[in-house]
C-alpha positions in Angstrom: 19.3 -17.8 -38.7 18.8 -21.5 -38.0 19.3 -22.9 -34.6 22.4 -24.6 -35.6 23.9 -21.4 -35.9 22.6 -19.4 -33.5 24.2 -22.1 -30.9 27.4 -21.8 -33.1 27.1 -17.9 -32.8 26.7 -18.7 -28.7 29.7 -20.9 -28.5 31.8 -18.3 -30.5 31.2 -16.1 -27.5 33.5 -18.0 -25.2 36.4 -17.3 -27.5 35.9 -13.5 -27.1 38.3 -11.3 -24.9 36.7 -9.3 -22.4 37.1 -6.1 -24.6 35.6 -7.8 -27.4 32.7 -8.8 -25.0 32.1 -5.2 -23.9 31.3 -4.4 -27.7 29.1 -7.3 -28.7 27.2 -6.3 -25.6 27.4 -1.9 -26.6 26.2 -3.1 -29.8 23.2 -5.5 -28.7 22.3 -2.9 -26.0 22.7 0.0 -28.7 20.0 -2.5 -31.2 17.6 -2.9 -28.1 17.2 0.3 -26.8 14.8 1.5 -29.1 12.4 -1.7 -28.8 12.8 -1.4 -25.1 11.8 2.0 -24.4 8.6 2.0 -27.6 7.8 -1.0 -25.6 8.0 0.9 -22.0 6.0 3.8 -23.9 2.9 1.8 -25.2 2.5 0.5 -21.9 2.5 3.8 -19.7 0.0 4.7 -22.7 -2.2 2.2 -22.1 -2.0 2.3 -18.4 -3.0 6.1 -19.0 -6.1 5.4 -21.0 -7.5 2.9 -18.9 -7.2 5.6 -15.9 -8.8 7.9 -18.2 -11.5 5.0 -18.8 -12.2 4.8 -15.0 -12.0 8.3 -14.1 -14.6 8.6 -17.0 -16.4 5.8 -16.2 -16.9 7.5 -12.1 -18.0 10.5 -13.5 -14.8 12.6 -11.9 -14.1 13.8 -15.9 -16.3 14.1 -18.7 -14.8 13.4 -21.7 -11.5 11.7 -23.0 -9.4 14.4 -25.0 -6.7 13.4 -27.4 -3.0 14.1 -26.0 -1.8 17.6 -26.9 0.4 17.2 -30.0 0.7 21.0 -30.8 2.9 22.4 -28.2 3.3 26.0 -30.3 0.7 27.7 -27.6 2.2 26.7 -24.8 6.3 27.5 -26.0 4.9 31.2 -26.8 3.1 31.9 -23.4 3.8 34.7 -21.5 3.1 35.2 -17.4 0.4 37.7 -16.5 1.1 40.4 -14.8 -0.9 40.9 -11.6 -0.7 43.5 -9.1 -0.6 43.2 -5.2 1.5 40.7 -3.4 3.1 37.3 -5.3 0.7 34.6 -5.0 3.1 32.4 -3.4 3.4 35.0 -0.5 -0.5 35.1 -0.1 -0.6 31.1 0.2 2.4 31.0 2.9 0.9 33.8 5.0 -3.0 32.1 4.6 -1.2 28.4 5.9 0.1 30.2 8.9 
């Protein structure tokens, strides 16, 4: 689209009624959204690989794993059974 008619496009606007407003913007947001939040995800990745850099880095972990991609495991788990009090009892009654 040249800029001619991009500006043509923006002064079409002003003739719009406010319903008609309300779905050019549903539709823009609608077109966005996906950008946006791929956008918003590659940054909280890369925020979280550079904390796993410098926690490497200090020697608090030793090794960088890839993320967990597999979830089968972990839907299929099932609680051990233990015997004795809950654990959650033993941890209030040690705090007092």
């Amino acid at each position: 689209m040249t800029h001619s008619e991009f500006n043509h496009l923006l002064s079409s606007i002003n003739s719009l009624s406010p319903e008609q407003m309300r779905q050019l913007r549903h539709e823009l947001d609608n077109r966005l959204a996906p950008s946006v939040t791929e956008n918003r995800q590659a940054g909280e990745q890369q925020v979280s690989l550079q904390l796993q850099q410098e926690l490497l880095d200090a020697g608090i972990i030793s090794e960088l794993r890839p993320p967990i991609t597999d979830l089968t495991p972990y839907r299929n788990r099932q609680a051990v059974p233990i015997q004795g009090e809950p654990i959650s009892e033993t941890v209030i009654r040690e705090r007092r």
